[in-house]
C-alpha positions as CSV (number, residue, x, y, z in Angstrom):
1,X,0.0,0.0,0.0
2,X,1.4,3.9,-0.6
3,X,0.2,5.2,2.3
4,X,-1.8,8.6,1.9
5,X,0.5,10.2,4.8
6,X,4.3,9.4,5.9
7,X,5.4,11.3,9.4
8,X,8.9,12.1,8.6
9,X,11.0,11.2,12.5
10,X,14.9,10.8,12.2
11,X,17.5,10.1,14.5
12,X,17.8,13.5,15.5
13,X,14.2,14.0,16.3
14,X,14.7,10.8,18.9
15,X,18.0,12.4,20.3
16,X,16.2,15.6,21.1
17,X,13.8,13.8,22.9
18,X,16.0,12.0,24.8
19,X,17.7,14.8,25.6
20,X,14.5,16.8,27.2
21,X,13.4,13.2,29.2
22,X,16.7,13.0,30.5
23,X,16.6,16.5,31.6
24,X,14.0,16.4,34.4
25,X,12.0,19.5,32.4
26,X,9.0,18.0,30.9
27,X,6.4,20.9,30.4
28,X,6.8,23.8,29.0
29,X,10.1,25.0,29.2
30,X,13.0,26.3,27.8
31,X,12.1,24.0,24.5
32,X,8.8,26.0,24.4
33,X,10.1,29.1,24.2
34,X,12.9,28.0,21.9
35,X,10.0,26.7,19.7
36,X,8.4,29.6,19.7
37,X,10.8,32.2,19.0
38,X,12.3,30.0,15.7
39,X,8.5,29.2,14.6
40,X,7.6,33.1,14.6
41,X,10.7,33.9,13.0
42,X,10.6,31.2,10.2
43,X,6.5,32.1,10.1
44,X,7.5,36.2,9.9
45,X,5.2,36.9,12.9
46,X,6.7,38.8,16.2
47,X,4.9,36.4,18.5
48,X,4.7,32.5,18.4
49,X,2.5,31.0,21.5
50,X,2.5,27.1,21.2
51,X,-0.4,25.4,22.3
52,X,-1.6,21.6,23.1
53,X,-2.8,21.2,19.3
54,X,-3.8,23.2,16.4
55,X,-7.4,23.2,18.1
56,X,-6.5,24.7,20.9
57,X,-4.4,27.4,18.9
58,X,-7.8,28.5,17.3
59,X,-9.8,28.6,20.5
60,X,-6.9,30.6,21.9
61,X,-6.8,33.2,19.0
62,X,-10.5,33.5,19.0
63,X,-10.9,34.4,22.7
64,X,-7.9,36.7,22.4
65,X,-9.7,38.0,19.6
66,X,-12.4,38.8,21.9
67,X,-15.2,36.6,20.5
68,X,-17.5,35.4,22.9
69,X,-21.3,34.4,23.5
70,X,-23.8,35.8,20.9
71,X,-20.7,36.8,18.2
72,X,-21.0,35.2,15.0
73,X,-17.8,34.5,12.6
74,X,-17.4,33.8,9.3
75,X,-15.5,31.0,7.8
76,X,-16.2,28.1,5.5
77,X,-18.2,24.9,5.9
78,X,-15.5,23.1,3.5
79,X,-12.9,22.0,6.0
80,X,-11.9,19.7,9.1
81,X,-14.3,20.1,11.5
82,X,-12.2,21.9,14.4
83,X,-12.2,24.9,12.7
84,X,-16.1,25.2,13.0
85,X,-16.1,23.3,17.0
86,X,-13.5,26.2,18.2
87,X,-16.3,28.9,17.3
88,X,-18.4,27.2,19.3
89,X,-16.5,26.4,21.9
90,X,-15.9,30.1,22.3
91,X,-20.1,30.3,22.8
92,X,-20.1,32.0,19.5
93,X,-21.8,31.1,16.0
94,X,-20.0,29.9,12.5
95,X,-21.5,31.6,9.5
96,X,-20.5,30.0,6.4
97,X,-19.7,31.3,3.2
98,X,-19.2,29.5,0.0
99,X,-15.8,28.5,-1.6
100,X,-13.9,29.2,-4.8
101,X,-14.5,26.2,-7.0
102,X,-11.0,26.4,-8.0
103,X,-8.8,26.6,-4.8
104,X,-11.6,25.1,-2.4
105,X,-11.1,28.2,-0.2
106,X,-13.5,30.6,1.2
107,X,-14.6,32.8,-1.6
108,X,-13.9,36.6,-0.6
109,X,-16.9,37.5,-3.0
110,X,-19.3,35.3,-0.6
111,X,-18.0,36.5,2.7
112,X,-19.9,40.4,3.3
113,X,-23.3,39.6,2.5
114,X,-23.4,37.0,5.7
115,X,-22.0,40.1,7.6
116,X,-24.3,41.1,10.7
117,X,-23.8,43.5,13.0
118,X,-23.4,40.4,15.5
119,X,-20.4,39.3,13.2
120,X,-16.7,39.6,15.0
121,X,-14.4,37.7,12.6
122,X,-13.3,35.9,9.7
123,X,-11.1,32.6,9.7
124,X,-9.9,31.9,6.5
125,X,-8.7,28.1,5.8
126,X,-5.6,27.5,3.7
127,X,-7.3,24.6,2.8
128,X,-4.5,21.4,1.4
129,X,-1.6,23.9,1.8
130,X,-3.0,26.6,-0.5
131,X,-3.3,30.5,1.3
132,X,-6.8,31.8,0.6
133,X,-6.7,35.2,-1.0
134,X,-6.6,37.4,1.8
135,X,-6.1,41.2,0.4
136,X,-10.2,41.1,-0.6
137,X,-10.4,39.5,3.0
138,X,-8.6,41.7,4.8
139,X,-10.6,44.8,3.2
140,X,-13.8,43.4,3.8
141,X,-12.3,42.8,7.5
142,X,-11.1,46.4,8.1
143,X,-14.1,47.7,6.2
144,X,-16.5,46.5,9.0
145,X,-14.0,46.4,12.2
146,X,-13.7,42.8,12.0
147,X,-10.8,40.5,13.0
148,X,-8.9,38.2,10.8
149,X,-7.6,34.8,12.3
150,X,-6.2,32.5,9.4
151,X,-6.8,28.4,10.3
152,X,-3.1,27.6,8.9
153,X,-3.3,24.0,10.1
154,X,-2.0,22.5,6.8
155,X,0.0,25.4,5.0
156,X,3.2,25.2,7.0
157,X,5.7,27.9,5.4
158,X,3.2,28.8,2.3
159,X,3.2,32.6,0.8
160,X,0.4,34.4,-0.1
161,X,2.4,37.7,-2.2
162,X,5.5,36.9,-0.7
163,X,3.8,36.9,2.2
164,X,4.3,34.0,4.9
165,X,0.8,32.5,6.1
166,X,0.3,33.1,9.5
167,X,1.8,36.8,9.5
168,X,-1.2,38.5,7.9
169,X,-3.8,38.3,9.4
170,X,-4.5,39.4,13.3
171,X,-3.5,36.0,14.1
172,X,-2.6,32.6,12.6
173,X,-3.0,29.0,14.3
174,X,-1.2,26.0,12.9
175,X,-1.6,22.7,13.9
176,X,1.6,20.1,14.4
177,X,-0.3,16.9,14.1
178,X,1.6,13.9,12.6
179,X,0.4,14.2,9.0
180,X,0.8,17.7,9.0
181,X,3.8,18.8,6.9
182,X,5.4,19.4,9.9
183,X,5.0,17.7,13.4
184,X,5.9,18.0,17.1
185,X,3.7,14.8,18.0
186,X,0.6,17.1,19.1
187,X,1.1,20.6,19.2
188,X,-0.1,24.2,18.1
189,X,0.9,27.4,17.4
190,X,-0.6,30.9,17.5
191,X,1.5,33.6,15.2
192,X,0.7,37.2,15.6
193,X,2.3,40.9,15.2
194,X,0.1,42.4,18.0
195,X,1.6,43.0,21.2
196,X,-1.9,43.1,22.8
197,X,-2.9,39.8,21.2
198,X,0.2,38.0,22.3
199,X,-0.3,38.4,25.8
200,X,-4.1,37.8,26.0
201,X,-3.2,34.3,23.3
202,X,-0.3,33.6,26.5
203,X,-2.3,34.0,29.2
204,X,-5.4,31.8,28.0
205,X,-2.9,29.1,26.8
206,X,-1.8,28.9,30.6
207,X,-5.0,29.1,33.1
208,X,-5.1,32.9,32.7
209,X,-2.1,33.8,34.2
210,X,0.0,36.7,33.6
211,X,2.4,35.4,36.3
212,X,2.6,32.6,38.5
213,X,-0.3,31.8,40.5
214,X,-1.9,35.3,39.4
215,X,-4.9,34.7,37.5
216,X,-6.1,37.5,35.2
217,X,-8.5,36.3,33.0
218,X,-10.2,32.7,32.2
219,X,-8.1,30.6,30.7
220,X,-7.0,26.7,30.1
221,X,-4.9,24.2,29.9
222,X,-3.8,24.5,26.6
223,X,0.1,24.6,27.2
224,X,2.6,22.2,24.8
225,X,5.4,20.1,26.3
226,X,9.2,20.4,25.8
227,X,8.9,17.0,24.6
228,X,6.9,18.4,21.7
229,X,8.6,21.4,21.4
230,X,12.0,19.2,20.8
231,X,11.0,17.5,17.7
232,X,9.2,20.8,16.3
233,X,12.9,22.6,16.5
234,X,14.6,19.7,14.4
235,X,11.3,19.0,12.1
236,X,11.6,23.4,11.9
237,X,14.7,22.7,10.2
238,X,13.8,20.5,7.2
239,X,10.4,21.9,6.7
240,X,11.2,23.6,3.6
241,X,12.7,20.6,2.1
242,X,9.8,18.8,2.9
243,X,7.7,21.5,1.5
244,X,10.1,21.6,-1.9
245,X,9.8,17.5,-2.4
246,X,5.8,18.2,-1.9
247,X,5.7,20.6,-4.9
248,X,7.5,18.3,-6.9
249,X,5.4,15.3,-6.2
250,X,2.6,17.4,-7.2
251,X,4.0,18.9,-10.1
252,X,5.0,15.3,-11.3
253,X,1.4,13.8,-10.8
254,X,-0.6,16.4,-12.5
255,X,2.0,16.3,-15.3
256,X,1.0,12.6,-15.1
257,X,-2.7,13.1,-14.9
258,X,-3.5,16.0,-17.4
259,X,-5.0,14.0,-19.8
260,X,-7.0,11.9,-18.1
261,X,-10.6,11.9,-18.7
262,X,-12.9,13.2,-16.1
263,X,-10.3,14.1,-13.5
264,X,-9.3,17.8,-13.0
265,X,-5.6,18.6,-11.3
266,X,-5.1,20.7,-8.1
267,X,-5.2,24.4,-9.6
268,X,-2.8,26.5,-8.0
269,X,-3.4,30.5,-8.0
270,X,-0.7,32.5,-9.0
271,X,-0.2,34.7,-6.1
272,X,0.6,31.6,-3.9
273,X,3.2,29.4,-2.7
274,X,1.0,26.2,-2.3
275,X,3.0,23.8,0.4
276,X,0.6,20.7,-1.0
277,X,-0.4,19.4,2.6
278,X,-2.8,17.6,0.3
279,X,-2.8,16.9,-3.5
280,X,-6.7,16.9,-4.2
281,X,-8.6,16.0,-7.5
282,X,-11.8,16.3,-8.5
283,X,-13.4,12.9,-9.8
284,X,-16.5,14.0,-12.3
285,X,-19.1,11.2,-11.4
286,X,-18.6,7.6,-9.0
287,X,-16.1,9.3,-6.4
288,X,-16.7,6.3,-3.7
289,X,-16.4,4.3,-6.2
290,X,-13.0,5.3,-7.5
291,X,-11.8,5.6,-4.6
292,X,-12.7,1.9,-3.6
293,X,-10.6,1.0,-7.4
294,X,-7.9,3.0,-5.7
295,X,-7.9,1.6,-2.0
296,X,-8.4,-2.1,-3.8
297,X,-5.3,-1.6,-5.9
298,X,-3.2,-0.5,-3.1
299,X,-3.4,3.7,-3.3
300,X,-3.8,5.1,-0.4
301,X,-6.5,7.6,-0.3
302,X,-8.4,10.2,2.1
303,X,-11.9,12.9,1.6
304,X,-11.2,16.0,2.8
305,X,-13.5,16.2,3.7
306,X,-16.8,14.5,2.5
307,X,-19.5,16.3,4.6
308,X,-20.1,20.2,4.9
309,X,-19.7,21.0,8.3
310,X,-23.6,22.6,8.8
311,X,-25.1,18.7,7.2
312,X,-22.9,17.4,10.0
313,X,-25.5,15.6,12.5
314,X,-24.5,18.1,15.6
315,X,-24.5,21.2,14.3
316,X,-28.2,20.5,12.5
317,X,-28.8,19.9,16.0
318,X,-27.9,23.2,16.7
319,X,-30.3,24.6,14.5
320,X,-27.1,26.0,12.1
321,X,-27.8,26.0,9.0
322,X,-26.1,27.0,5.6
323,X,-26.4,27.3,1.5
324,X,-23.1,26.8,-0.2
325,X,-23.5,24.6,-3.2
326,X,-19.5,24.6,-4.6
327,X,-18.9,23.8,-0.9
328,X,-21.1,20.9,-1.2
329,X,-20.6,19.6,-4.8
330,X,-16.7,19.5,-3.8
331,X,-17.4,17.3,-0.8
332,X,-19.0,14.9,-3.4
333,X,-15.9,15.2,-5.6
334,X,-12.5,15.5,-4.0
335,X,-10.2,12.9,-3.9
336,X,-6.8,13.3,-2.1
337,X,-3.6,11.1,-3.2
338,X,-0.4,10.3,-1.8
339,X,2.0,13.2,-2.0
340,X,4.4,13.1,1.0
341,X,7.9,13.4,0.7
342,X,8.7,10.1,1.5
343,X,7.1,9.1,-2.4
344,X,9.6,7.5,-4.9
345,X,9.2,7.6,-8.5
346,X,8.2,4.0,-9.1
347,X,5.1,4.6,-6.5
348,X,4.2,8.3,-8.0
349,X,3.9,6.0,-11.9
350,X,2.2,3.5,-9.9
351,X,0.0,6.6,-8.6
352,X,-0.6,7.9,-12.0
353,X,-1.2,4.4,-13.7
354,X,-3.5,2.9,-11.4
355,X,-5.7,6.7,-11.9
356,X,-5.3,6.5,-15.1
357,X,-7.1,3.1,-15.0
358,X,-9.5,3.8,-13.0
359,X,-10.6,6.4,-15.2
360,X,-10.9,4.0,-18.7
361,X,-13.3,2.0,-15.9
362,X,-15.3,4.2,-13.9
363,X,-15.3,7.8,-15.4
């Protein structure tokens, strides 16, 4: 089987490990803050605040952000669903706005006309490694006195105009879980330039202290471990070689798969730096199907993600609702394949062949 997702953990990784077990400092520490201070650098934020996971990091940003009971936000119903739960758990509401058809990201044309006078923000998802476009965004955002926290969970050291992700909006929150293109294990991060926003995103992150034992506000648990922290610095390291072999995976597989009838490639806009967290096709008709063919002939395959987030079970329980057909006729279509750096290219052919007759088959 080519799996869908290879965690990347060398001998270094191990030794840093080691290193913090053997050193009696387990929580965060000194790694932390190491972590931290490279991640905002390499990210081009002033402030990096690790968290527990990258769920954490957006429930942190969003209370920092001031959001609370009765605010709506605005975001998109085409993504994993922690993006949506950390709204809630902040006693707000999502609002969702369609998606670009082509990039599967929120659609900046979509986004003011779901503005209330109850909305506080707009979280943008770099969905697959892709930045949304965030100028139209950000105007809209400073246009009605909104803030903008960009879900960055899968777009690891991606530019939007030269821009890094996570440095342009308010805040950014990334997510370091093992098939991320980067990983500490579990982890998060919150990036920001705003001094303000920093401390409030430190204090939640650690019971709602500003020093020890003085609580200043209501905060959590949400602190990451030097153990984390440890593989994060050597993964930090290699991330843009990582990131490098995923473009070239990608660029090799939709060279392979141009041609081939009733799939359409990943498109990538031209004022990104796409990072290719997931390499995601569309499949025109008999997408469980085909990807059945593909698990049976030993491709390993995911749906991200296969339900809008307002058709899932709890939130029509909530009584949330929405009306975002490209959202929807995407999570009928996509398709992701292997595109890891760990990928030779015997299994990238074998990636290509096997679509290629699955196509002649099914499509």
């Amino acid at each position: 089987m080519i799996n869908i997702a290879k965690p990347i953990i060398s001998d270094e990784e191990i030794e840093a490990v080691t290193e913090v077990l053997k050193s009696g400092m387990l929580a965060q520490g000194p790694k932390v803050d190491e972590f931290e201070k490279k991640f905002a650098e390499y990210s081009e934020a002033k402030y990096g605040i690790a968290t527990s996971s990258g769920t954490t990091a957006l429930h942190t940003a969003l209370v920092a952000a001031g959001v609370e009971r009765g605010d709506e936000v605005i975001t998109t119903p085409f993504t994993f669903a922690a993006t949506s739960n950390s709204i809630l758990y902040s006693d707000a509401t999502p609002v969702y706005a369609d998606i670009n058809p082509k990039t599967f990201n929120l659609n900046p044309e979509k986004i003011e006309e779901k503005i209330t006078d109850k909305t506080k923000a707009i979280v943008p998802v770099h969905l697959y490694g892709q930045p949304a476009d965030m100028d139209p965004i950000l105007e809209i955002a400073e246009k009605h006195d909104l803030k903008v926290i960009e879900d960055a969970a899968q777009a690891h050291g991606s530019t939007y105009k030269g821009k890094k992700i996570g440095s342009i909006g308010d805040l950014g929150c990334f997510s370091f879980y093992p098939t991320k293109n980067m990983t500490t294990g579990e982890g998060g991060m919150v990036t920001t330039n705003d001094d303000d926003l920093a401390e409030k995103s430190a204090m939640i992150r650690a019971h709602g202290e500003s020093k020890r034992y003085e609580q200043s506000l209501l905060g959590y648990n949400y602190r990451m471990t030097d153990i984390a922290a440890s593989i994060g610095i050597v993964q930090l390291k290699s991330i843009d070689k990582f990131n490098e072999k995923r473009n070239e995976n990608a660029k090799y597989l939709s060279e392979g798969l141009s041609d081939v009838e009733g799939i359409t490639t990943p498109c990538v806009d031209s004022n990104v730096t796409h990072v290719f967290h997931q390499y995601t096709i569309r499949v025109s008709k008999d997408r469980d199907e085909f990807k059945q063919f593909l698990t049976d002939n030993e491709i390993g395959t995911g749906v991200h993600y296969p339900i809008v987030l307002y058709k899932q079970p709890y939130y029509q329980n909530l009584g949330i609702t929405g009306n975002c057909p490209e959202a929807e006729l995407a999570a009928n279509q996509v398709i992701s394949l292997p595109v890891h750096p760990s990928l030779t290219t015997e299994e990238l052919d074998t990636i290509i062949e096997t679509v290629k007759k699955g196509s002649e088959k099914l499509l």
